[in-house]
C-alpha positions in Angstrom: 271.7 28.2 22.3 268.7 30.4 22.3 265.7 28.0 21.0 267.0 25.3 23.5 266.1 27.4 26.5 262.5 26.8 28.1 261.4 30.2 27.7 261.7 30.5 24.1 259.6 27.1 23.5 256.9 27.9 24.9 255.4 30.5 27.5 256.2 29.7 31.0 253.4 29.2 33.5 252.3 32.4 35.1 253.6 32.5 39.0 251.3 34.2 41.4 254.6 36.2 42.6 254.5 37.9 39.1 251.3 38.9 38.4 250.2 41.2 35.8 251.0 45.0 36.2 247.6 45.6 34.6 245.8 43.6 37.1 247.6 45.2 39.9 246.8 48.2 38.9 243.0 47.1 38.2 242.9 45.6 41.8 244.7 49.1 43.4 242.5 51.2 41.8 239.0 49.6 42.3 240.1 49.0 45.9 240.7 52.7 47.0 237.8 53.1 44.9 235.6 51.0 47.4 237.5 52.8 50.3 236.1 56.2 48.8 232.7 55.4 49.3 232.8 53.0 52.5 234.1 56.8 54.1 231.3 58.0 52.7 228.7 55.8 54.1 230.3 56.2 57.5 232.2 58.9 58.1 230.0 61.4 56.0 231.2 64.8 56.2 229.4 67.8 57.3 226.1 68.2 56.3 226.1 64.5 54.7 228.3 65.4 52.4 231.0 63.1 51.0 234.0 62.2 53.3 236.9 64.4 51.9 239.9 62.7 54.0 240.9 61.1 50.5 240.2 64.1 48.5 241.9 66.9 50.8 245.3 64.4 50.9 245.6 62.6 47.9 243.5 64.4 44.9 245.3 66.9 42.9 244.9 70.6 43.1 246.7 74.0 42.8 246.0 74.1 46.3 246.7 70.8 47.5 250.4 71.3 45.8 251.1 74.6 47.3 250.6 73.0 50.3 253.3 70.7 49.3 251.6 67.2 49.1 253.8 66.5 46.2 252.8 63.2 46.1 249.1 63.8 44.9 250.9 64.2 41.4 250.3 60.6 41.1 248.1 59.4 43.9 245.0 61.2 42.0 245.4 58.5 39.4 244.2 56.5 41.7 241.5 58.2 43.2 237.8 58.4 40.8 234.5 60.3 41.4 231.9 58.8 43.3 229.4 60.5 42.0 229.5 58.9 38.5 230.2 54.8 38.0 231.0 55.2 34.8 234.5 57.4 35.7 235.8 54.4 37.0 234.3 51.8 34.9 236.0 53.4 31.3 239.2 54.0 32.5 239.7 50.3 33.9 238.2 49.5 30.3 241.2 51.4 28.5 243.7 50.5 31.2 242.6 46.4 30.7 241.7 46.5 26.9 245.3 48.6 26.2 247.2 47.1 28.8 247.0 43.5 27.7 248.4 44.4 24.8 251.3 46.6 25.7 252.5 45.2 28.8 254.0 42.0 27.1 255.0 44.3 24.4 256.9 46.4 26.6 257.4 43.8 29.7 256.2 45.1 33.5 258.8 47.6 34.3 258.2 49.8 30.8 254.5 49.6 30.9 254.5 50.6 34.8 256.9 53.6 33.6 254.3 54.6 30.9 251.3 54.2 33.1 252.8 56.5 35.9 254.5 58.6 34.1 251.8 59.3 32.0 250.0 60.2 35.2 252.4 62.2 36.5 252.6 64.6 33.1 248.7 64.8 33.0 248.7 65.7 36.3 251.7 68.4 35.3 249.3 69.7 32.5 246.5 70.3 34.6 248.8 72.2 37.3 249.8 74.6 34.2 246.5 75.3 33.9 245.2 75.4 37.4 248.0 76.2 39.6 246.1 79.3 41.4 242.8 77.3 41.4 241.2 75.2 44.5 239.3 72.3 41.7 241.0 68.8 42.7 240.8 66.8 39.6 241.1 62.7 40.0 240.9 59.8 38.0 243.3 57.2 35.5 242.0 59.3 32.7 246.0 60.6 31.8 247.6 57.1 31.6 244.6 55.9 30.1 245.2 58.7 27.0 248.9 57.7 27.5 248.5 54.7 26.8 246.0 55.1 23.5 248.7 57.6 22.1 251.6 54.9 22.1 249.1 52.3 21.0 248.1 54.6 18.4 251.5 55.3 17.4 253.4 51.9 17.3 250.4 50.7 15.3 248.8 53.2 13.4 247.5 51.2 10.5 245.5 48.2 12.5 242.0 48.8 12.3 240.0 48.8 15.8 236.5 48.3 16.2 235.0 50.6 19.1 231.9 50.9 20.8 230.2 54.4 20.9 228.5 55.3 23.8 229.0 51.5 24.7 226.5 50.7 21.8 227.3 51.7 18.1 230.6 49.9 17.0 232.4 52.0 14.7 235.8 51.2 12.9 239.1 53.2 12.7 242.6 53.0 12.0 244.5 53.9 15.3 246.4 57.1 13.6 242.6 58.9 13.1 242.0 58.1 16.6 245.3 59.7 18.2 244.4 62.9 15.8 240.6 63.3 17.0 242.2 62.5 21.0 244.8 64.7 20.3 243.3 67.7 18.6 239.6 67.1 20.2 241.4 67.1 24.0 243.4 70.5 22.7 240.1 72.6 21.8 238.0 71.1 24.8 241.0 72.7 27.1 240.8 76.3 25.1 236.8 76.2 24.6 235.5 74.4 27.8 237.7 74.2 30.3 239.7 77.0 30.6 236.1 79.5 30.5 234.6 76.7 33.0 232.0 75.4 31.0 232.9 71.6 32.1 234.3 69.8 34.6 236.2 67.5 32.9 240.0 67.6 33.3 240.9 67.5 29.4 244.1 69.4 30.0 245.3 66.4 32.2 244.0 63.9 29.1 246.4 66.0 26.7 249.4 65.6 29.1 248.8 62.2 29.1 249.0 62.1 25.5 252.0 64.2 25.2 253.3 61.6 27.5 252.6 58.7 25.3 254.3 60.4 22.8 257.3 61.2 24.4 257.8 57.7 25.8 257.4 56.3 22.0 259.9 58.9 20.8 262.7 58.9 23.6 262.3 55.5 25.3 260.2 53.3 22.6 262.3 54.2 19.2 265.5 54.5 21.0 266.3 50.5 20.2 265.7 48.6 23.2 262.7 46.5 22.7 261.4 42.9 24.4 258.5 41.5 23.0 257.0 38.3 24.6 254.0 36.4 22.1 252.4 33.5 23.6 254.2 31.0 21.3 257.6 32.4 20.4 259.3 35.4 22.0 261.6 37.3 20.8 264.8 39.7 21.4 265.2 42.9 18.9 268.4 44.2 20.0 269.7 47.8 19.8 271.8 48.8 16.7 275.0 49.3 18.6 274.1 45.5 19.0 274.0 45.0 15.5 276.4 46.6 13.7 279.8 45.3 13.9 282.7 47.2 15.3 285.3 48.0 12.6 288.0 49.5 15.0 287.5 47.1 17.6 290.6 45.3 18.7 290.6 41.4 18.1 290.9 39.7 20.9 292.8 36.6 21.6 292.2 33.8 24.3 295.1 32.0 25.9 293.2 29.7 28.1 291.5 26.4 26.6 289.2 27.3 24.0 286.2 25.2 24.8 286.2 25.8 28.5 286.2 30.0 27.3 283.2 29.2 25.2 281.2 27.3 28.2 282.0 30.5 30.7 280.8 32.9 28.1 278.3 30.9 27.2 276.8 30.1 30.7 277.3 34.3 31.4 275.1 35.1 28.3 272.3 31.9 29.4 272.5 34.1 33.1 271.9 37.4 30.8 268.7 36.2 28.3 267.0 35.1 31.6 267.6 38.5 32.7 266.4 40.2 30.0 263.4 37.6 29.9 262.5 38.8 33.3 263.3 42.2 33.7 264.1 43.9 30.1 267.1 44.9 28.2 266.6 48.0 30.1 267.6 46.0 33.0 271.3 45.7 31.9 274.4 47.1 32.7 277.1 48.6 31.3 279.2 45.7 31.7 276.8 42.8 31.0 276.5 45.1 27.8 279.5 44.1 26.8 279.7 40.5 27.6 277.1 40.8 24.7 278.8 42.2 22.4 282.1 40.5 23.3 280.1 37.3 22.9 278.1 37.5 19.7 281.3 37.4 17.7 282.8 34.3 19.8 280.2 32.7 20.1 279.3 32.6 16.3 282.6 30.9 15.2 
């Protein structure tokens, strides 16, 4: 049955063909980062300034939209300032510190939909703003607050030690810090932004967050959950899982009973490592049902 697969022993051995979303994403990231500035030590633009092939084609601006490059929606997430180390440095932080927690929560597939996505609202957010402007804005800062809003919401209670300014640790439940990113992001758009007094992209932050919290309300709390620990995993199923089907027809087997059983039960074996691998997300309609067809035979 379940506790006699491999799997649900004991972790399997990570294979190099599977490697970690976060680390992907770390390696991605600080690699176009070190593209950034080799253009600009040899292919300095005019006056000595920095190279701007990267910035005039993949960062994101009112400008660089209306000129339909689409894609820079999410290729600015990739992109940081050269000008400042520590851009880059605390948003692979937050992506490694938050990521190692949610991707087994969520599994690869989810967690790569709530990084990018959450890129892709920020980005949204500071187009609402910006649309008529020329500014390019870059940087993981969106999925970054994307991910610290569903953190903050699917565990609001656990206290988490910070480090202010990188030296004063200070201690907060995860609910206060959603409110303070939440409402401080909001009054730096209205206060600083919008009259130009920084140049920090805070409306794409708050896009990220609403994007965390979309993706905990629509996606996260609609039932479907996977959640791998390093000694036991286990499979919380969707209520239509659960709940048992009143009106449902019975249904009757002709064929030999035990060879039935062995199909069924070799079909949900080729479904668990499925799910194991990919998420319940993964499923469809019809492998659904083999499910819930099964969890009834299989339980006499």
């Amino acid at each position: 049955m379940l506790y006699d697969r491999p799997y649900m022993r004991q972790a399997p051995p990570p294979a190099p063909k599977n490697a970690s979303i976060v680390t992907s994403l770390m390696v991605i990231t600080v690699a176009v980062f070190i593209l950034q500035n080799v253009l600009n030590v040899f292919f300095p633009g005019y006056a000595g300034r920095n190279n701007q092939f990267l910035t005039n084609w993949f960062a994101l601006s009112g400008l660089n939209f209306r000129e339909l490059k689409v894609w820079t929606i999410l290729s600015y997430s990739f992109l940081h300032s050269t000008q400042n180390l520590m851009h880059i440095v605390g948003n692979m932080l937050g992506l490694f510190f938050l990521g190692r927690i949610l991707e087994p929560l969520l599994g690869k597939r989810q967690f790569l939909l709530l990084y990018i996505g959450s890129a892709i609202v920020g980005g949204a957010s500071y187009l609402l703003f910006h649309f008529n402007g020329y500014g390019p804005v870059v940087g993981a800062s969106a999925a970054v607050f994307g991910m610290l809003a569903f953190f903050c919401l699917i565990r609001p209670e656990q206290p988490v030690t910070l480090l202010l300014f990188f030296i004063i640790p200070v201690t907060l439940k995860p609910k206060y810090i959603f409110w303070i990113a939440l409402l401080g992001s909001a009054f730096a758009v209205l206060f600083y932004e919008m009259p130009g007094r920084s140049g920090v992209a805070h409306s794409a932050h708050l896009g990220g967050i609403f994007a965390g919290i979309l993706y905990y309300r629509f996606i996260y709390q609609s039932g479907v959950r996977f959640n791998v620990s390093s000694s036991r995993p286990t499979v919380e199923l969707p209520d239509w899982f659960k709940r048992k089907n009143k009106t449902a027809p019975k249904i009757s087997y002709r064929v030999n009973r035990s060879t039935s059983r062995d199909e069924l039960q070799q079909e949900v074996d080729r479904i668990l490592d499925k799910i194991n691998a990919e998420g319940f997300g993964a499923l469809d309609e019809s492998e659904k049902n083999t499910l819930n067809k099964a969890k009834d035979l299989l339980s006499r």
